[in-house]
C-alpha positions as CSV (number, residue, x, y, z in Angstrom):
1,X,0.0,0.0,0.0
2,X,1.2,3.8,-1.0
3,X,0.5,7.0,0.5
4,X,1.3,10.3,-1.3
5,X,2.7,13.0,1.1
6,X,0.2,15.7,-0.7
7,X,-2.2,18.3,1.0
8,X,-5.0,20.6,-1.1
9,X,-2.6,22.8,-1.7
10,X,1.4,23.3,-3.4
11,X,2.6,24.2,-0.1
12,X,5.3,21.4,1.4
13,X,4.0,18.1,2.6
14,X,1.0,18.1,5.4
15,X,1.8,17.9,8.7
16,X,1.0,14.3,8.9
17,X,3.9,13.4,6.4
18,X,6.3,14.9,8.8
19,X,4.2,13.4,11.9
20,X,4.8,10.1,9.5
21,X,8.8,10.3,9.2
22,X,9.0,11.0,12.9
23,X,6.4,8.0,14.1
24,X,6.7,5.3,11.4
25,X,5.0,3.1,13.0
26,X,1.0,3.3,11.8
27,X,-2.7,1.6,12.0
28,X,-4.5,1.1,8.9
29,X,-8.0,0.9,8.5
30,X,-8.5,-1.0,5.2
31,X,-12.4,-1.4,4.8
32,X,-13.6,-4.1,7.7
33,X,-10.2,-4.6,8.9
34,X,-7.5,-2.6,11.3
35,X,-3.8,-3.6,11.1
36,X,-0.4,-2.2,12.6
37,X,2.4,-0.9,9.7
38,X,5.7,0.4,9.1
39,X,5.7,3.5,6.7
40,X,8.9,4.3,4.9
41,X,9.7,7.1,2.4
42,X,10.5,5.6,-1.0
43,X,13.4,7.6,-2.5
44,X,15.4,7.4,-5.9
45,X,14.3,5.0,-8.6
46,X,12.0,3.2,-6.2
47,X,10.1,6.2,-5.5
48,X,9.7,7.2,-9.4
49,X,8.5,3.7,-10.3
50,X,5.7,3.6,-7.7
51,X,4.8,6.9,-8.8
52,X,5.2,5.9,-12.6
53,X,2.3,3.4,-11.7
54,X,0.0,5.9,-9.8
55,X,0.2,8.1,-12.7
56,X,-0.5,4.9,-15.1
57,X,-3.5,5.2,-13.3
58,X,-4.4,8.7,-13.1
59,X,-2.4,11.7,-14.8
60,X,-3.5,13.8,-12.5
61,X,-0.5,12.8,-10.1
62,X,2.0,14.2,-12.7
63,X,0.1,17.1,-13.3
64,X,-0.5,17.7,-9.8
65,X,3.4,17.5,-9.1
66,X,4.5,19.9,-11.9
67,X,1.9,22.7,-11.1
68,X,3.7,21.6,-7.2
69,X,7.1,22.6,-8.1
70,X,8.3,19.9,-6.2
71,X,8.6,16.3,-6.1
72,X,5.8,14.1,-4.2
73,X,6.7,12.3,-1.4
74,X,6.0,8.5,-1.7
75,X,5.7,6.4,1.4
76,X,5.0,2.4,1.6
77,X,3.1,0.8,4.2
78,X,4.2,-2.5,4.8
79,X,2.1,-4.3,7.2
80,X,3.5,-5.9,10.6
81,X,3.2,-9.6,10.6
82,X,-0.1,-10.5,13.3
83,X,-3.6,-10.8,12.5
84,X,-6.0,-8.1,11.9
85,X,-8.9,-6.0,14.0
86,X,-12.2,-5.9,12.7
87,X,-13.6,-2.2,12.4
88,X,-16.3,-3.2,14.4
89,X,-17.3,-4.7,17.8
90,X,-19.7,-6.8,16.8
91,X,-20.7,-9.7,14.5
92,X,-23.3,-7.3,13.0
93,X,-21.3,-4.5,13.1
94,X,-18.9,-6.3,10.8
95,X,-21.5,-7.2,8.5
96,X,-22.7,-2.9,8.0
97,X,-19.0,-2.6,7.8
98,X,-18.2,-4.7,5.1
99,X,-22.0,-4.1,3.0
100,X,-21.9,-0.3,3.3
């Protein structure tokens, strides 16, 4: 999983990227499920491939990061080996979670 270190507007990455670089250590809510992660910052060629792919996707990325002046951070999430948390306390809960 990717995270782009962006904010609504050019100014320099949102206070959560830096919060991000200090604290790598994150939870993830991922639809129905909660699970612990390590962020890193992708740099050099690793970094422009992942964001290669995102603007694959969408060319808004690349548009987004020229009209920025600067380049976008990229961070990876790489989950911590353990099994995940249900976004919800109950059986039923669950079940609005994951049908919503």
């Amino acid at each position: 999983m990717t995270e782009w270190g962006t904010r609504p507007t050019f100014d320099p990455p949102a206070g959560w990227f830096h919060n991000l670089v200090a604290q790598p250590r994150v939870t993830v809510e991922d639809g129905a499920f909660t699970y612990e992660a390590t962020a890193a910052v992708l740099t050099g060629t690793e970094r422009d491939t992942v964001f290669a792919r995102a603007v694959e996707q969408d060319a808004g990325w690349a548009q987004y990061e020229r009209a920025s002046g600067r380049v976008l951070p990229v961070v990876a999430l790489t989950a911590i080996p353990g099994p995940p948390r249900f976004n919800a306390s109950t059986p039923g809960g669950m079940l609005r979670v994951v049908h919503d």
